[in-house]
C-alpha positions as CSV (number, residue, x, y, z in Angstrom):
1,X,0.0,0.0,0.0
2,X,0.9,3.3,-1.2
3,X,1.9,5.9,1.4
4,X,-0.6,8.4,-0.5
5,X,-3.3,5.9,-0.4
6,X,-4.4,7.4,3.0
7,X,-5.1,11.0,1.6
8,X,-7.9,12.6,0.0
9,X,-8.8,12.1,-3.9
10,X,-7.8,15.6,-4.0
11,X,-4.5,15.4,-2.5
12,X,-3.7,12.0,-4.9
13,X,-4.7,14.2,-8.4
14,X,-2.4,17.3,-6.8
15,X,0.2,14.5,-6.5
16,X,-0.2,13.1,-10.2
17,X,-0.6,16.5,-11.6
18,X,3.1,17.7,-9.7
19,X,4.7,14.7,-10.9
20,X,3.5,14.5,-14.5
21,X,2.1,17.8,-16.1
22,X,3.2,21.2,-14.2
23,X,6.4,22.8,-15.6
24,X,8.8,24.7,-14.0
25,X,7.3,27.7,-12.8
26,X,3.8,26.2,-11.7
27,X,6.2,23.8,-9.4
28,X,7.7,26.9,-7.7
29,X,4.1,28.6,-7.2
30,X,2.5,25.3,-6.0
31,X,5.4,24.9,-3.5
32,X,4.9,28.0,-2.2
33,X,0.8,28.1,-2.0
34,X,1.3,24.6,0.1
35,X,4.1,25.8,2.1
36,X,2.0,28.8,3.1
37,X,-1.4,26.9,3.9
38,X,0.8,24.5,6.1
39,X,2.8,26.7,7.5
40,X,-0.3,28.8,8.7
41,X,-2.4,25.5,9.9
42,X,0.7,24.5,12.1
43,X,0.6,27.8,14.0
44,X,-2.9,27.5,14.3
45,X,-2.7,24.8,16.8
């Protein structure tokens, strides 16, 4: 089993899209947009 078996549909097409179809610069802004919603939930709690 698949480590990213345990995470939303969502999360598994964000995966597949990452890995297969976003070029350069779409990786940089997707890092960044996930880095920053993380990075906000952790101070959250």
């Amino acid at each position: 089993m698949d480590k990213i078996d345990k995470f939303p549909k969502s999360i598994k097409k964000a995966v597949r899209y990452i890995k297969q179809d976003a070029n350069k610069e779409q990786l940089e802004e997707i890092r960044n947009i996930i880095n920053k919603a993380i990075d906000r939930r952790v101070r959250a709690n």
